[in-house]
N, C-alpha and C positions, 0 to 999 in steps of 0.2 A: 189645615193649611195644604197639605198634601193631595187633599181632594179637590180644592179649588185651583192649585195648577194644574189638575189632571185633566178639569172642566174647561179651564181656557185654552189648553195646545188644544184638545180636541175639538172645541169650539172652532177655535182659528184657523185648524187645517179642513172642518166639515164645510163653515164657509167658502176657502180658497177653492173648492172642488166645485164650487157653481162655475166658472170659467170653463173648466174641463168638460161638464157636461153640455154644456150650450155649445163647444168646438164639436161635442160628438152626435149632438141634435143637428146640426145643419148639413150634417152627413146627408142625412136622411131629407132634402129637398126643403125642409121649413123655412120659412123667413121668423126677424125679429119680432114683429106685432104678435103675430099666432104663437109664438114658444111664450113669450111674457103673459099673453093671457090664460095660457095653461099654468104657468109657473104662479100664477098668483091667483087664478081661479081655488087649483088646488093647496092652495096654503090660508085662502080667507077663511072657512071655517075656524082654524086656528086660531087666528090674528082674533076673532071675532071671539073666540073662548075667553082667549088672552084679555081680550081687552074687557071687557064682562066683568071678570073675576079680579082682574086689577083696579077695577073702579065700581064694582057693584051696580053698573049702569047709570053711576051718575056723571063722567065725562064727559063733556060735550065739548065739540070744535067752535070757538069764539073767531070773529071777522079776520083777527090776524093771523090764526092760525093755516089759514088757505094759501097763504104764499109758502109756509113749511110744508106743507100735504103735497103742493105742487111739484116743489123741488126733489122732492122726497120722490115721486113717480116719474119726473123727467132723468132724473139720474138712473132708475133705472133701466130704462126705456135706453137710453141713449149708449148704457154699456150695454148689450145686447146686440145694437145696434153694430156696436163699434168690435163684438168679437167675430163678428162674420169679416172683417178685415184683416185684425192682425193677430199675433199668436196671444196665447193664455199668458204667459209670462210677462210680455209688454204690457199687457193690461191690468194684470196684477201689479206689476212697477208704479204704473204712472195713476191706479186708483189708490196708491201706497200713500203716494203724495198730499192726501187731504190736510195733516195734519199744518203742512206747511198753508196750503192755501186758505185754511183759516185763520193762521197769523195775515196775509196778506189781507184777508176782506177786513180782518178788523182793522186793518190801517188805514184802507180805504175810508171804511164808515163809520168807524169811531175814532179813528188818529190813534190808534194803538200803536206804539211804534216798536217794534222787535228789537231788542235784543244783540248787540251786534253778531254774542256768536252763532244766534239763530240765524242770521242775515249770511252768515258764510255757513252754518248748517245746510242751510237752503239754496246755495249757489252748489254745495256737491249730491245734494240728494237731484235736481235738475240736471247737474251734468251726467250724474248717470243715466236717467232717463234716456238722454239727447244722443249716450253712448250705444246703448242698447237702438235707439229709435234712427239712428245715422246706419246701424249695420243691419237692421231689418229692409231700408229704404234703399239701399245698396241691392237688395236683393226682389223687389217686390213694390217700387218705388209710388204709385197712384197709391193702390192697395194700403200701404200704410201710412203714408200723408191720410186717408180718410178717416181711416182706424184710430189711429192714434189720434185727428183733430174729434171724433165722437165721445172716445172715452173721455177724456180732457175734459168735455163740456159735461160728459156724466160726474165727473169728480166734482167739481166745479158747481153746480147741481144740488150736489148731496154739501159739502159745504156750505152752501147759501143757507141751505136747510139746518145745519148746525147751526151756524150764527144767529142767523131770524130767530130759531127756533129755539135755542137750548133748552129752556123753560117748556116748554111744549112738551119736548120728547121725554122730560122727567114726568110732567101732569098728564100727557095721553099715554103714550110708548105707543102699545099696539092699534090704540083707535087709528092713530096715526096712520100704521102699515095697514090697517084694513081699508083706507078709504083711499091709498095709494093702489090698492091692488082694485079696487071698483073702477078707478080710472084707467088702467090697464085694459081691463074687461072692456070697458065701454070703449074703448079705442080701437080694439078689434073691431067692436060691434058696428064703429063709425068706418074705417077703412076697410072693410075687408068683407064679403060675403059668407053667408054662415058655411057652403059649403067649402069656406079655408079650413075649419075646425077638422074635416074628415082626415087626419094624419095618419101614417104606419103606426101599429102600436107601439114601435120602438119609441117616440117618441113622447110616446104616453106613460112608458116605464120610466124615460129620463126626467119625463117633468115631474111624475110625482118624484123619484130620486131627488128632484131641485127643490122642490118646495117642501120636503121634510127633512131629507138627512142636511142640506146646503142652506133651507132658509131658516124653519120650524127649528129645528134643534140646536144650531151653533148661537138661536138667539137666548133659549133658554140656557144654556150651557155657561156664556157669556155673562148673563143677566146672575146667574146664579153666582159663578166665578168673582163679580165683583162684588158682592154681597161676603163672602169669605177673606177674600185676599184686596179688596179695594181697588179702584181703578186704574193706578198707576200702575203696578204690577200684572192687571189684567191685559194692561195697552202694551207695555214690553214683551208679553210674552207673546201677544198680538204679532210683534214682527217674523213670529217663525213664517205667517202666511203666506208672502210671496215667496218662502224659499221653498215651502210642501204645493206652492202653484209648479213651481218654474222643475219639481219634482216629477211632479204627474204629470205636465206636459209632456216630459221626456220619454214617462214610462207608458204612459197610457196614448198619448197622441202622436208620439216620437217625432217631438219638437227637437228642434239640434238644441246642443249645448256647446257653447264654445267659451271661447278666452274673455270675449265681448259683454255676452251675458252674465258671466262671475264677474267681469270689473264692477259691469252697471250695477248689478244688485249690491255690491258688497256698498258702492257709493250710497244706492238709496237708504238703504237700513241703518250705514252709519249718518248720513244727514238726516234722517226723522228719530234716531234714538238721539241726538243731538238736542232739535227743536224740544222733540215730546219730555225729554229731561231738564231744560232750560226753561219748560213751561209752567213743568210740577214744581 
């Protein structure tokens, strides 16, 4: 018992630290397309082990599974995207949110209908966001209308990819993330000249930092985690993330902290421990 909470904090705060690193990669001149293609360049063999050895090479991608693989790459594509605009902490918030916007797609496309007190879980997990996202706009106003409207569409993204997919990602797991990460790669290959790839090395220490301590390992970590303690207890402990994001922004990017920021978050965690406990 005691190992499997030890594997999901550490899971969930290894993950929370891919924000951190992509705010200290664009230090160094890179854009989105070229950090994502390192970041999944260097994590495909993985995925590729993973996927291997979880299906003994018998998994294969069937017709429907293409709209999950897609989503699954435009989410990450678009958060990337969207932290060259705002801080790690907004974006940790508002990719908080999934939980809720897959109550919402299922309403949309299967009439699932929530819950009322998910429905008012979900109006204070948003108004935190909106808290946090009105006092970053105050300060930085284009910059974060962009920011915030990318991640949104990355959350949103990964969502689609949950619902479409649920079945998928228990039958593939990893094939899944390896062919999100070929579509990465070939995206570079289509925008971008080979000579984008020539980066500082520093950013070649961060990407691999992202794709093994931030992607490779909080997945195994995770994966193992619910295997000892089950998924609901995986997912609650899950919420420490955005608070060890909105940590290391402070400490490592010296992101402010203020009054704004504890409301917002204190709002989002209590609206998704709400939904995610009204769900189980």
């Amino acid at each position: 018992m005691a190992a499997g909470l030890l594997m999901a904090v550490i899971g969930s705060v290894a993950f929370s630290g891919k924000a951190i690193i992509v705010k200290l990669a664009y230090r160094y001149g890179v854009d989105a397309v070229t950090l994502l293609m390192y970041r999944m360049l260097l994590a495909l063999p993985v995925f590729l082990l993973m996927a291997w050895w979880g299906s003994r090479g018998q998994a294969r991608l069937g017709r429907g599974d293409w709209l999950g693989v897609t989503g699954y790459y435009l989410a990450s594509f678009l958060d990337f995207a969207g932290l060259a605009y705002i801080s790690a902490s907004l974006e940790r918030l508002i990719l908080y949110l999934n939980p809720t916007l897959v109550l919402l797609l299922g309403l949309v496309l299967y009439k699932r209908r929530p819950h009322p007190v998910q429905w008012m879980a979900m109006g204070v997990s948003y108004a935190g966001v909106l808290l946090v996202f009105g006092h970053e706009l105050s300060f930085d106003g284009w910059n974060t209308a962009i920011g915030t409207a990318l991640v949104l569409g990355s959350a949103v993204s990964y969502a689609v990819y949950l619902v479409h997919s649920g079945e998928m990602v228990k039958r593939l797991g990893s094939l899944a993330s390896s062919v999100a990460c070929v579509f990465c790669i070939l995206q570079f290959a289509v925008l971008r000249p080979l000579s984008a790839a020539l980066v500082q090395p520093e950013v070649l220490w961060l990407s691999l930092l992202n794709a093994s301590v931030c992607t490779v390992v909080p997945v195994l970590l995770v994966m193992m985690a619910i295997e000892r303690i089950g998924p609901a207890v995986t997912a609650q402990i899950g919420m420490i993330g955005p608070l060890s994001t909105i940590v290391m922004g402070i400490w490592i990017l010296g992101e402010p902290f203020n009054a704004w920021l504890l409301a917002g978050t204190s709002l989002v965690l209590g609206g998704v421990y709400l939904v995610s406990r009204k769900r189980a």
